[in-house]
NUKOL-117078 format. One line per field, with one value per residue: residue number from 1; residue in three letters; y, x, z of N, C-alpha, C in turn. Coordinates in pm, 1 decimal. Atoms other than C-alpha are relative to their C-alpha. Layout:
N
n: (NUM | ...)
res: (ALA | ...)
n_v: (Y | ...)
n_u: (X | ...)
n_w: (Z | ...)
ca_v: (Y | ...)
ca_u: (X | ...)
ca_w: (Z | ...)
c_v: (Y | ...)
c_u: (X | ...)
c_w: (Z | ...)
END
This chain:
196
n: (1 | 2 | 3 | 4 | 5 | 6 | 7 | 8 | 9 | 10 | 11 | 12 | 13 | 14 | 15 | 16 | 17 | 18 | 19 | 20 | 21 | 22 | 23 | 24 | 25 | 26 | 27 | 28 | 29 | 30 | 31 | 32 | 33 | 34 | 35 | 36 | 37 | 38 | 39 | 40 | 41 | 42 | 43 | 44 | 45 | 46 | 47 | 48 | 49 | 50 | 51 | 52 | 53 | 54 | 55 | 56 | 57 | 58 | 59 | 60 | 61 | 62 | 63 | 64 | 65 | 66 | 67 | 68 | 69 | 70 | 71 | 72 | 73 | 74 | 75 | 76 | 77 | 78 | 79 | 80 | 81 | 82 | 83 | 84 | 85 | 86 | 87 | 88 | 89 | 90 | 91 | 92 | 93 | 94 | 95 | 96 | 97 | 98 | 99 | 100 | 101 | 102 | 103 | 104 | 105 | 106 | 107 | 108 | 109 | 110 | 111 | 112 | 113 | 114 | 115 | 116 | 117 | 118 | 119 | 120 | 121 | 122 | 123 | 124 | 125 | 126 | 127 | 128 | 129 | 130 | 131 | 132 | 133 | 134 | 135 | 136 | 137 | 138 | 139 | 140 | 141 | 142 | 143 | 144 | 145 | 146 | 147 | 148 | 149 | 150 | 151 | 152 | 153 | 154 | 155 | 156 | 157 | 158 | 159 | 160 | 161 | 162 | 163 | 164 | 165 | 166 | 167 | 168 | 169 | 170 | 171 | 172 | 173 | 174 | 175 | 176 | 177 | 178 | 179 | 180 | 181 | 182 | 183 | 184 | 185 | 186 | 187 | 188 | 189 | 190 | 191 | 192 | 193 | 194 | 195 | 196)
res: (UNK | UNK | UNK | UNK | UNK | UNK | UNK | UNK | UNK | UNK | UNK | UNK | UNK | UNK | UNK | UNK | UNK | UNK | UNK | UNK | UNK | UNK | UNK | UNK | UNK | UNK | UNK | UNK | UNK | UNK | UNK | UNK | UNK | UNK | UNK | UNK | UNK | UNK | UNK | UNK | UNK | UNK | UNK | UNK | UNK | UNK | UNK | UNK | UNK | UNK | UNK | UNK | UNK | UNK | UNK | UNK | UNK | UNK | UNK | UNK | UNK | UNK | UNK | UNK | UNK | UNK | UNK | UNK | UNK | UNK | UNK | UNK | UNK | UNK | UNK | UNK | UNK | UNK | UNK | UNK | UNK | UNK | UNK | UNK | UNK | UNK | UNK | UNK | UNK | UNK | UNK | UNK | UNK | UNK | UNK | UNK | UNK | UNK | UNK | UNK | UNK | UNK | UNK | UNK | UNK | UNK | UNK | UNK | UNK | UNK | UNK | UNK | UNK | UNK | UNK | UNK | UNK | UNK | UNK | UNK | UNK | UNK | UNK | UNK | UNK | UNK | UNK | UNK | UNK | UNK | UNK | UNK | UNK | UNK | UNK | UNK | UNK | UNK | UNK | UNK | UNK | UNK | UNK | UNK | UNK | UNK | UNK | UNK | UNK | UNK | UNK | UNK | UNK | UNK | UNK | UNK | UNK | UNK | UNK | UNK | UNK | UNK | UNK | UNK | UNK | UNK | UNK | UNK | UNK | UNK | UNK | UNK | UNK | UNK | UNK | UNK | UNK | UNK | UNK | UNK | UNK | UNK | UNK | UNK | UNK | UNK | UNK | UNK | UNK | UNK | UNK | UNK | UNK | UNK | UNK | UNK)
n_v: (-98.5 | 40.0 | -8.8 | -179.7 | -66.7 | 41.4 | -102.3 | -105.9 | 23.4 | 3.3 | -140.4 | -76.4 | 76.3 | -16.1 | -162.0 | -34.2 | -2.3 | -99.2 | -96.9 | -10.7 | 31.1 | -173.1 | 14.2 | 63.3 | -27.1 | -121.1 | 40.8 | 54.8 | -138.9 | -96.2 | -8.7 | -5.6 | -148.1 | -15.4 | 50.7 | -54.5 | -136.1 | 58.7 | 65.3 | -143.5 | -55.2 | 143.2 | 28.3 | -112.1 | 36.3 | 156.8 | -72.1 | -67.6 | 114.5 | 33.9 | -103.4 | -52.9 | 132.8 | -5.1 | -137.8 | -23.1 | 42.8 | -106.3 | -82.6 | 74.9 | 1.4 | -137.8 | -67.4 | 123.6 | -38.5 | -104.5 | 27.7 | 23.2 | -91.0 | -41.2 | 86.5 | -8.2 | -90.9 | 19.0 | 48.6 | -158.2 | -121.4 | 105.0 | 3.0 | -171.3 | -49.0 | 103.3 | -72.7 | -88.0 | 56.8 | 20.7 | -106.0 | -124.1 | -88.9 | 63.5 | 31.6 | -111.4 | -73.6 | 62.3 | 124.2 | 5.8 | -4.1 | 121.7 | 2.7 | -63.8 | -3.4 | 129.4 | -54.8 | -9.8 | 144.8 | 22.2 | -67.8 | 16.6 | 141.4 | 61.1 | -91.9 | 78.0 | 161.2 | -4.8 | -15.9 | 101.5 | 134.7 | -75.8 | 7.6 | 108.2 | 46.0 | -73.8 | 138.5 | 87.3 | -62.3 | 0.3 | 140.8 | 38.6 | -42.7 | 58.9 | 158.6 | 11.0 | -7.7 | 140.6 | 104.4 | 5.0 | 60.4 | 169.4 | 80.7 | -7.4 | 115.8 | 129.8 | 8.1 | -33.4 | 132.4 | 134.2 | -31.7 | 40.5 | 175.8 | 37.4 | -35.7 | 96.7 | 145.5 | -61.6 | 11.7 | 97.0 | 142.2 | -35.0 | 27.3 | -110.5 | 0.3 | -17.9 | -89.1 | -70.1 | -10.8 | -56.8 | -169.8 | 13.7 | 38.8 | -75.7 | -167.7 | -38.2 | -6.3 | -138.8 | -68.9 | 40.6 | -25.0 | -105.4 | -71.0 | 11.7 | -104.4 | -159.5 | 12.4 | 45.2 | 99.8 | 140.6 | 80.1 | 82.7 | 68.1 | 101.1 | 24.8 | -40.5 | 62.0 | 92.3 | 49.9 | 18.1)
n_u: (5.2 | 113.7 | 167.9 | 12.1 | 37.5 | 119.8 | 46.5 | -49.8 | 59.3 | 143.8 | 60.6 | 1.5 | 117.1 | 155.4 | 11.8 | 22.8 | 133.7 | 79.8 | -35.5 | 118.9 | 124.3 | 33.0 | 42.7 | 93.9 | 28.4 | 28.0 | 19.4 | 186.4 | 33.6 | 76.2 | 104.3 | 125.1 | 75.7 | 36.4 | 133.6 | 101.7 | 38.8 | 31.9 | 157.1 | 105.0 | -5.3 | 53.0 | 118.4 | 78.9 | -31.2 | 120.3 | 17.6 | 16.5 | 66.3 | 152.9 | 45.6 | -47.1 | 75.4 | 151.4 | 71.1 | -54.7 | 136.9 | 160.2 | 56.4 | 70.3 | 161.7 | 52.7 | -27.5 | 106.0 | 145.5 | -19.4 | 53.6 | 120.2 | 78.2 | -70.2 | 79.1 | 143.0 | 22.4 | -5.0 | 73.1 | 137.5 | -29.9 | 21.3 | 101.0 | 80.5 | 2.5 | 124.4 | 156.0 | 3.5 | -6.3 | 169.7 | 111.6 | -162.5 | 116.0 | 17.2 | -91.8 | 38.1 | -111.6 | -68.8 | -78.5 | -106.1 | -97.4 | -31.9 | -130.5 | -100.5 | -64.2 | -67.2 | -156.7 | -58.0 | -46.2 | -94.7 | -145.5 | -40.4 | -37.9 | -97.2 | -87.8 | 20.8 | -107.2 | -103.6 | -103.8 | -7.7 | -57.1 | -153.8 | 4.7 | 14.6 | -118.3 | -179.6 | 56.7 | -84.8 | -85.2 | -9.2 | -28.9 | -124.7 | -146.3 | -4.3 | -15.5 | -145.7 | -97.1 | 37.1 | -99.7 | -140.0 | 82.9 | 68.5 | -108.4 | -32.8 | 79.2 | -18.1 | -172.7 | -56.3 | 55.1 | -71.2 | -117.6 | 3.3 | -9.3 | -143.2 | -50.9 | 32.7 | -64.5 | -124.2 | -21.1 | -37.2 | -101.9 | -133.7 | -79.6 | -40.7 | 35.1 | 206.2 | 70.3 | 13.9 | 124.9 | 115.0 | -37.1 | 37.5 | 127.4 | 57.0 | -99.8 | 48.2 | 185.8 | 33.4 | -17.0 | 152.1 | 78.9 | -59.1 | 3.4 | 124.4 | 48.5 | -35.3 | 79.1 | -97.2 | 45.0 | -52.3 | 134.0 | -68.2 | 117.9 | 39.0 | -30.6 | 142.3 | 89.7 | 36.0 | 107.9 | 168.5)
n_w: (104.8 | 98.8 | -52.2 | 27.9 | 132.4 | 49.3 | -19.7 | 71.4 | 138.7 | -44.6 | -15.8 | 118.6 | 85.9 | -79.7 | 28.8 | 139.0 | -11.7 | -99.6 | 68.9 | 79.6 | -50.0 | -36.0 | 112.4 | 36.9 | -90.2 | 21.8 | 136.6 | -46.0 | -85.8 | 103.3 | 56.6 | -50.7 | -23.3 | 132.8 | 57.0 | -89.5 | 48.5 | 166.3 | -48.0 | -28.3 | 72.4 | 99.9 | -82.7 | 20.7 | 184.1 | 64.6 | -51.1 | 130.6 | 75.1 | -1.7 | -22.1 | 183.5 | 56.6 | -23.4 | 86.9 | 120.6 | 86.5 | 1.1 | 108.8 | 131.4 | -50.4 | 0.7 | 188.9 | 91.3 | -35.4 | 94.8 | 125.7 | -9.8 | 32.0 | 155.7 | 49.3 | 46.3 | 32.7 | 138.4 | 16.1 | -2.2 | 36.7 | 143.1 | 5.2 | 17.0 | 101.9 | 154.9 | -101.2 | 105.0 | 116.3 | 30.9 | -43.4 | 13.5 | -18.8 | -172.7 | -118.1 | -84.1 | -72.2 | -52.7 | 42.0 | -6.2 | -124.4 | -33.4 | 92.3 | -53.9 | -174.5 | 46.1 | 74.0 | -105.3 | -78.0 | 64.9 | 79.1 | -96.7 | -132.4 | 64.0 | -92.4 | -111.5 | 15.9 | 17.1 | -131.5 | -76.8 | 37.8 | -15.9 | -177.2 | -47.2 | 77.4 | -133.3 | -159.0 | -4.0 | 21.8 | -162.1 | -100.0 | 13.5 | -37.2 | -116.6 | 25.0 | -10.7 | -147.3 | -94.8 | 48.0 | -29.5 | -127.2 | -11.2 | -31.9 | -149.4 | -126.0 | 35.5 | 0.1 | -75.7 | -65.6 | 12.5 | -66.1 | -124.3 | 30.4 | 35.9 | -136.1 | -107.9 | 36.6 | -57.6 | -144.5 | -11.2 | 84.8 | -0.9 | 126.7 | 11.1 | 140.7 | 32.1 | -109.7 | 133.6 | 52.7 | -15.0 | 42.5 | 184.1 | 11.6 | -119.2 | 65.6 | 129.6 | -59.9 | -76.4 | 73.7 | 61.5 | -68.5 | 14.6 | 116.1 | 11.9 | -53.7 | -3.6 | 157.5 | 132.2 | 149.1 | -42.4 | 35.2 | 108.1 | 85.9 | 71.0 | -153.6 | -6.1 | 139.1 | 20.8 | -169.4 | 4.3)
ca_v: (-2735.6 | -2910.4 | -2847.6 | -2474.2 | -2469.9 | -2696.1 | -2432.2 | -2141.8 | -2285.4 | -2331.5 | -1969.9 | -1838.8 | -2073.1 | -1944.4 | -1536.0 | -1604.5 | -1761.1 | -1489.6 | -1233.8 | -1380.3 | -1415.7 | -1022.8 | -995.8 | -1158.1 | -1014.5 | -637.9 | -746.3 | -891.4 | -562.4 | -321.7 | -491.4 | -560.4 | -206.6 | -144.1 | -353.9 | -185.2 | 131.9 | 15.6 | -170.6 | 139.8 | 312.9 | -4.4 | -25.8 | 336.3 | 264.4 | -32.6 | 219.5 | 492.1 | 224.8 | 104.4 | 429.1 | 541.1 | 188.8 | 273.5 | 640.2 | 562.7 | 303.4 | 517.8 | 770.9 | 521.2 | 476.2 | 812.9 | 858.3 | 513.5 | 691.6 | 1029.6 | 822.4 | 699.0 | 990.5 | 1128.8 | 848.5 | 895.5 | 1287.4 | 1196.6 | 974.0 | 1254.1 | 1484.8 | 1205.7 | 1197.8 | 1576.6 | 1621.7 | 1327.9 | 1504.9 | 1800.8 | 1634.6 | 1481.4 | 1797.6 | 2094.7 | 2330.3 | 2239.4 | 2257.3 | 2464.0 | 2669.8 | 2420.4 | 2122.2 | 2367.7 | 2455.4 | 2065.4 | 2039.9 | 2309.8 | 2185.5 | 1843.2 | 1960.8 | 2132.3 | 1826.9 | 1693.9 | 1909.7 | 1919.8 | 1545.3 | 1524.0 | 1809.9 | 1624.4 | 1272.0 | 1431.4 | 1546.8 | 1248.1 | 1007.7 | 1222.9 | 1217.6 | 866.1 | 793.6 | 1011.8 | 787.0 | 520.9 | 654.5 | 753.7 | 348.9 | 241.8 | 477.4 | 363.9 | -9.0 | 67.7 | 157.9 | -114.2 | -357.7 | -215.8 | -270.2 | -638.1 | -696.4 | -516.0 | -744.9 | -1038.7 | -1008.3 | -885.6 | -1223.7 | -1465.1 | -1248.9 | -1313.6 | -1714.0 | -1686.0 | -1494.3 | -1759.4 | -2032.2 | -1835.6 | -1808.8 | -2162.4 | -2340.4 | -2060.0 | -2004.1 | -1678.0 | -1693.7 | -1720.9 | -1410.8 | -1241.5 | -1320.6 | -1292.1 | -885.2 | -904.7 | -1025.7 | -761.2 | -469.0 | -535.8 | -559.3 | -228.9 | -41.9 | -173.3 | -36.7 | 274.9 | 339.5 | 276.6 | 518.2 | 819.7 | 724.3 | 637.5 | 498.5 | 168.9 | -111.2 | -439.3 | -493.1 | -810.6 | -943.7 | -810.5 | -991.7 | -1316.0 | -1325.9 | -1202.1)
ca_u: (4950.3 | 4679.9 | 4417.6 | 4510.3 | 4508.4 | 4177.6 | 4053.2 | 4167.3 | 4040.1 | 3669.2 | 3653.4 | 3788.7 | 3509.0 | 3214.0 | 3343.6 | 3329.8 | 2982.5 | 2861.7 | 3022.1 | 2830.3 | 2484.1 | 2527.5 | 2566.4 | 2278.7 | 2119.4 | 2122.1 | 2072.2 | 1720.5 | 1672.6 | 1692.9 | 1545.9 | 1250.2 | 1199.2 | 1273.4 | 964.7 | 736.7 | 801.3 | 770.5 | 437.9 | 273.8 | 358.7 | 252.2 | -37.7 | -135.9 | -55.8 | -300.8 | -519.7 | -510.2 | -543.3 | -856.9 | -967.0 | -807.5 | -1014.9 | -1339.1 | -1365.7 | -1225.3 | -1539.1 | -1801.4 | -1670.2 | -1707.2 | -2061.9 | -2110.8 | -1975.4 | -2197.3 | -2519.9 | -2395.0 | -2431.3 | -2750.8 | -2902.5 | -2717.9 | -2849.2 | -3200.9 | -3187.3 | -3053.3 | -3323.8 | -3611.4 | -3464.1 | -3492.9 | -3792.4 | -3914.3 | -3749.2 | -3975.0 | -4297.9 | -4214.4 | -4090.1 | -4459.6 | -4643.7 | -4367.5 | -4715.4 | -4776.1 | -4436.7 | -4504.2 | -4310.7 | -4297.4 | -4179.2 | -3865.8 | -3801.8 | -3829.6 | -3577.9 | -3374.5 | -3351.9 | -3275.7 | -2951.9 | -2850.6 | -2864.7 | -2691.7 | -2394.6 | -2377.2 | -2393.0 | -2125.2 | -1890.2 | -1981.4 | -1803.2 | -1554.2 | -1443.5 | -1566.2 | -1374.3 | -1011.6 | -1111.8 | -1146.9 | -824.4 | -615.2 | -807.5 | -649.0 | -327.1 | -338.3 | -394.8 | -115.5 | 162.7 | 41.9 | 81.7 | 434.8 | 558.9 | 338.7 | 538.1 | 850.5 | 679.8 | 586.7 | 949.0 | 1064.6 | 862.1 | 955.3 | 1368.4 | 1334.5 | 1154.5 | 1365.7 | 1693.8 | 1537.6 | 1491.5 | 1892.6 | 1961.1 | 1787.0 | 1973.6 | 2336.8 | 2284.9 | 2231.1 | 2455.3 | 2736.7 | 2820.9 | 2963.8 | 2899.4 | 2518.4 | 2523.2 | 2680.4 | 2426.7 | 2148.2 | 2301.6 | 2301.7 | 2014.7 | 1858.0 | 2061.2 | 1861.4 | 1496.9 | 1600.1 | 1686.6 | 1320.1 | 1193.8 | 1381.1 | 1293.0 | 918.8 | 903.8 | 1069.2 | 893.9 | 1215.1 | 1157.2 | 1347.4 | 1159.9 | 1297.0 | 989.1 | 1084.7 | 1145.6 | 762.4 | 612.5 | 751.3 | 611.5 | 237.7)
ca_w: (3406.8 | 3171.8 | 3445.0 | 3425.8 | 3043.7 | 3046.6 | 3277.5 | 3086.6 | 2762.2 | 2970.7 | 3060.3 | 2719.8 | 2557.5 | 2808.0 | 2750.8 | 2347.2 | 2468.3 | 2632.5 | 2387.8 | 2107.4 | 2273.0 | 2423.0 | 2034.9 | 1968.5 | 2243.2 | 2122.2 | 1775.3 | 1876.9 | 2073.2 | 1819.3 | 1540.5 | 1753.1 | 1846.6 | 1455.6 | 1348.7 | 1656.6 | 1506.5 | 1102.0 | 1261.4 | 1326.7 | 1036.3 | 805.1 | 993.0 | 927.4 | 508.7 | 524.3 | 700.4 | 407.7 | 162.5 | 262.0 | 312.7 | -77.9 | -232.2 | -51.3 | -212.1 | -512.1 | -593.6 | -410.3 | -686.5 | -951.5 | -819.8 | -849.6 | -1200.8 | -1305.3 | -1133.6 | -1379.5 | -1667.4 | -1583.5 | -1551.3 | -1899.7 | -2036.1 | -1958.2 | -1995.7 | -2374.7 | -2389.4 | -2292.3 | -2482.4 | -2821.0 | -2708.8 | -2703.6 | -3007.2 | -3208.3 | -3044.0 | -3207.9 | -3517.2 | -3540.3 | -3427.3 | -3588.8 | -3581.5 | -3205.2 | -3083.2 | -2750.3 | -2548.4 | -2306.6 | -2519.7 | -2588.7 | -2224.9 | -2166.7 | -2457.4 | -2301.5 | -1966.6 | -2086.3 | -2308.2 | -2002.3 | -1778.7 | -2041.7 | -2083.5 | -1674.6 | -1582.4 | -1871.6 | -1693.5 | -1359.8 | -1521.4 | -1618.9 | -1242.2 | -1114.6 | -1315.0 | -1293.1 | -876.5 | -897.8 | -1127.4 | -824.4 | -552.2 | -759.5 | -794.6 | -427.2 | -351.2 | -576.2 | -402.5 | -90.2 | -187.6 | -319.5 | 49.9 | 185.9 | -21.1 | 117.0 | 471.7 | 415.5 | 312.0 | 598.0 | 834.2 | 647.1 | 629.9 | 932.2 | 1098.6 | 927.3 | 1055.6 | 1408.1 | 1350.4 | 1234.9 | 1542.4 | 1776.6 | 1591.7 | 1630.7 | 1962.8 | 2002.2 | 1746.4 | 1817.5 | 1507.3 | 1442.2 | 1041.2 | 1081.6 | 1333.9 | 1042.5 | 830.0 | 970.5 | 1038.7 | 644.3 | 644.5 | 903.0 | 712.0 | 408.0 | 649.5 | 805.1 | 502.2 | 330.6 | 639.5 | 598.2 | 271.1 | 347.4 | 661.7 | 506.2 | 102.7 | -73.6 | -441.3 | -291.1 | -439.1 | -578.4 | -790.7 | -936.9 | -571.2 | -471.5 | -837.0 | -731.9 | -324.7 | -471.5)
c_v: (-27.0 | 4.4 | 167.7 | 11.2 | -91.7 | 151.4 | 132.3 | 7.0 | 51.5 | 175.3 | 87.2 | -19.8 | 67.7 | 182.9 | -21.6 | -26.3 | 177.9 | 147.5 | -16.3 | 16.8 | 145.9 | 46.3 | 8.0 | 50.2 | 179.6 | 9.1 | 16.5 | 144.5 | 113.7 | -37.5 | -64.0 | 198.0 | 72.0 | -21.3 | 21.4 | 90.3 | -4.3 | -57.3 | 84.8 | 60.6 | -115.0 | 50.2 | 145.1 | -10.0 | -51.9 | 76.2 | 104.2 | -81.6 | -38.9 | 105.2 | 77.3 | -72.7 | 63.7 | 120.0 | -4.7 | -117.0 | 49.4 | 83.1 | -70.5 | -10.6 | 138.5 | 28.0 | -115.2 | 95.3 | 159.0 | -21.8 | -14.0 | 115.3 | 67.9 | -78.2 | 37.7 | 181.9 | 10.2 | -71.2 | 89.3 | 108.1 | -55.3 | 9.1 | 127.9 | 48.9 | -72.8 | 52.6 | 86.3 | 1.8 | -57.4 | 121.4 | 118.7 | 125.3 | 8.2 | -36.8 | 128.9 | 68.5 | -134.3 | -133.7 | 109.4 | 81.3 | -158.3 | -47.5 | 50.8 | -83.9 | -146.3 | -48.4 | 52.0 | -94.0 | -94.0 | 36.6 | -0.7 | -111.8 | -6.9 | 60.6 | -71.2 | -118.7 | -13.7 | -18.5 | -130.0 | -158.8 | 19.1 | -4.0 | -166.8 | -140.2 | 60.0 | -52.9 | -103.5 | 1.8 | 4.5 | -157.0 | -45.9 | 55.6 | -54.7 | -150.0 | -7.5 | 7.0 | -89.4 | -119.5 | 37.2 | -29.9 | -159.0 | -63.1 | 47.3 | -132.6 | -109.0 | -43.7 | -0.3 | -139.6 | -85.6 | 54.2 | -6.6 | -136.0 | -3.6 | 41.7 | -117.5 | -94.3 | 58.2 | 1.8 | -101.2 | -83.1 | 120.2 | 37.8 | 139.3 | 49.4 | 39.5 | 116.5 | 91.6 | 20.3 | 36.7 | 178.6 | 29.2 | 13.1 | 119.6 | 167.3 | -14.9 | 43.6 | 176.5 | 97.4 | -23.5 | 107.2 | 154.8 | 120.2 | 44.7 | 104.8 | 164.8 | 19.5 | -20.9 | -100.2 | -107.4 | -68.4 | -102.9 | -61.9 | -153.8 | -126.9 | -5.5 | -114.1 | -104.9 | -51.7 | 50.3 | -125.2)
c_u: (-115.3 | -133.7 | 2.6 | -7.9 | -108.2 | -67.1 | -47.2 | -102.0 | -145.2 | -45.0 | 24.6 | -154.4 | -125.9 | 41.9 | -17.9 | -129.4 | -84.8 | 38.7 | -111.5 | -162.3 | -25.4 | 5.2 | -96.0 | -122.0 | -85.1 | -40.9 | -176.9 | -87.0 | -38.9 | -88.3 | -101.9 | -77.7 | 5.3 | -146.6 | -96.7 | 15.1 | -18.2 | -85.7 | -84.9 | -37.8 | -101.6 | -167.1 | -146.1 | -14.0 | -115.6 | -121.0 | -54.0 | 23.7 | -146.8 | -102.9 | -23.1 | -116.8 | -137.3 | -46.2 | 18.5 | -115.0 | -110.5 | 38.2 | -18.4 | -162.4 | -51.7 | -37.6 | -110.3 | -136.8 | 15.2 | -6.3 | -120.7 | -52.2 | 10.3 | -82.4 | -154.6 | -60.5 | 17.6 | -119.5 | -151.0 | 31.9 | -16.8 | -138.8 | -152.7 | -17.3 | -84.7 | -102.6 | 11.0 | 39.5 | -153.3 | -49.3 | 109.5 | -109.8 | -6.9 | 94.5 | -28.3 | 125.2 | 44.8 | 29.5 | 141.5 | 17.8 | 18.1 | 112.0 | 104.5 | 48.7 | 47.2 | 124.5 | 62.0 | 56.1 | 85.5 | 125.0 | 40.1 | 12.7 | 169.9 | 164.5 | 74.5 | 96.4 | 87.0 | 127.0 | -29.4 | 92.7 | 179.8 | -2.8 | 1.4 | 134.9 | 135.6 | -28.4 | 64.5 | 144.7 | 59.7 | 56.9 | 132.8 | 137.9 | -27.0 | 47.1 | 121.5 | 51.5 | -79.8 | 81.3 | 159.1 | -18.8 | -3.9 | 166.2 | 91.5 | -11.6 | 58.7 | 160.3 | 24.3 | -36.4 | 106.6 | 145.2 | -0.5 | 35.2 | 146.5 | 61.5 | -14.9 | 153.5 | 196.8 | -6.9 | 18.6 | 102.9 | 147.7 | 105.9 | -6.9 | -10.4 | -155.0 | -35.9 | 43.6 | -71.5 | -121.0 | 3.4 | -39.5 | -117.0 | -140.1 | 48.8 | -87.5 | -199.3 | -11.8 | -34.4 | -124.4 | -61.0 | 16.8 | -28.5 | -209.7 | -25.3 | 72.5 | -71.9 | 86.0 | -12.3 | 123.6 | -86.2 | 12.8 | -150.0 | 26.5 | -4.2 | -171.3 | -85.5 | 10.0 | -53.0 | -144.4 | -28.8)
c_w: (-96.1 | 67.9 | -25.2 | -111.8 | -3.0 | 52.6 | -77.8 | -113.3 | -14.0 | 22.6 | -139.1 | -80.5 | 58.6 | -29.4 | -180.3 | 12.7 | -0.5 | -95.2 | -101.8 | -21.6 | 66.4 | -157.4 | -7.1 | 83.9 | -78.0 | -150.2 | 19.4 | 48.6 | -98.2 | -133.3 | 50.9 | 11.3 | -186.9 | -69.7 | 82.7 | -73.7 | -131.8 | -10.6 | -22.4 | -116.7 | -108.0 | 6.9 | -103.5 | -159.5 | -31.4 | 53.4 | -132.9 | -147.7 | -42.2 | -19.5 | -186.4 | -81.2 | 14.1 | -52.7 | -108.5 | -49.7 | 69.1 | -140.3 | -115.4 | -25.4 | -66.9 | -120.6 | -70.5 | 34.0 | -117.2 | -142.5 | -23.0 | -39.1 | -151.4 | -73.1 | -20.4 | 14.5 | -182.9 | -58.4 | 9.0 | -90.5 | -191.6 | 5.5 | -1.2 | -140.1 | -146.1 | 33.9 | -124.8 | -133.9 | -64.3 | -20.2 | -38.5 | 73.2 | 174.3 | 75.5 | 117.7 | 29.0 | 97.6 | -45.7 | -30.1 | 132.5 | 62.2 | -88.3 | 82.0 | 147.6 | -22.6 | -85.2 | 105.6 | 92.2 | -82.7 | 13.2 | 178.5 | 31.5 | -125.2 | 20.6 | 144.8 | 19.0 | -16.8 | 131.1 | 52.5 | -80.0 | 16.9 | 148.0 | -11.8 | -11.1 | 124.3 | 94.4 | -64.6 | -48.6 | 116.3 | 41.0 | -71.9 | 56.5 | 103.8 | -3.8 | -56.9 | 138.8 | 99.8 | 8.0 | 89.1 | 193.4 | 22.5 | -7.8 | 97.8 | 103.6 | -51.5 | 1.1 | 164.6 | 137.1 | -69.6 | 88.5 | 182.0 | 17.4 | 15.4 | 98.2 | 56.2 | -45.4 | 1.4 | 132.3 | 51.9 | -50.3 | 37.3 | -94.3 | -38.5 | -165.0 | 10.5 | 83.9 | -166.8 | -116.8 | -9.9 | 66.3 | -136.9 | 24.6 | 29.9 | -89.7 | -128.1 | 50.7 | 47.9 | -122.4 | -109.4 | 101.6 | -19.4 | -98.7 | 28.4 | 107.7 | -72.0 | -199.0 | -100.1 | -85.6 | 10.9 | -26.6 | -102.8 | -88.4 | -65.1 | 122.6 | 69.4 | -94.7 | 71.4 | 184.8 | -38.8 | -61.3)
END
């Protein structure tokens, strides 16, 4: 009788095996294919990012080269008007169409800085929303790697607590991920502050 209940015991012990490790098994499964498809997406974020950054200081460029010129149209135009401050008798016609056209360029590069500095403030605007659902991306990826590790190590040590956990664990990577592919204002900011 004690070889039939060792027996017994051996096959109960090898089906709770094999229960927990098919567990562990489909666990691994989906959040793998989870973080392939939250990869992509990421991917594409970091993607329009770079993309957001790189127009948003060409238009700074832009708007710095719009001062310049401002600059040295205010400066010609200081300088037309001391001419004819010297010479009032001998102001021509064309010292005030060089006046004129130099108040003009004026009043357009200063129109010009306006759009280009409000385009450059929504290019960075743009990169910060993107970099909120990046963040929820990164801790995706990152919950969702240690909840693998805790898998492996359930599978091996058998321990039916740490499979539960690292689920937990995995339930908080998905639902990051979750929030980040569909744009939900999910976002433990103080969580984010202290991993930069």
């Amino acid at each position: 009788m004690t070889e039939a209940n060792d027996l017994q015991q051996r096959l109960d012990s090898s089906e709770e095996r094999n229960a927990l490790n098919n567990k562990v098994a489909v666990a691994v499964a989906i959040i793998s294919v989870f973080m392939a498809v939250s990869k992509v997406k990421d991917d594409n974020i970091v993607q329009a990012m770079l993309q957001a950054k790189s127009d948003q200081v060409d238009t700074w460029n832009e708007y710095q080269a719009k001062k310049l010129k401002q600059h040295l149209a205010e400066l010609g135009l200081n300088q037309v008007v001391a001419i004819g401050a010297l010479a009032p008798r001998e102001s021509s016609p064309a010292l005030e169409r060089q006046k004129k056209e130099y108040g003009d360029n004026i009043a357009r590069y200063k129109v010009e800085e306006e759009k280009l500095a409000a385009q450059a403030n929504g290019l960075g605007k743009q990169y910060d929303d993107l970099n909120y659902r990046d963040d929820q991306f990164d801790l995706s990826d990152a919950t969702l790697a240690v909840s693998l590790a805790m898998l492996a190590i359930a599978s091996l040590t058998q321990k039916k607590k740490l499979l539960y956990l690292a689920l937990a664990v995995a339930g908080f990577g998905i639902v990051m991920g979750v929030a980040g592919l569909a744009g939900l204002p999910l976002h433990p900011t103080a969580l984010v502050r202290a991993l930069s």
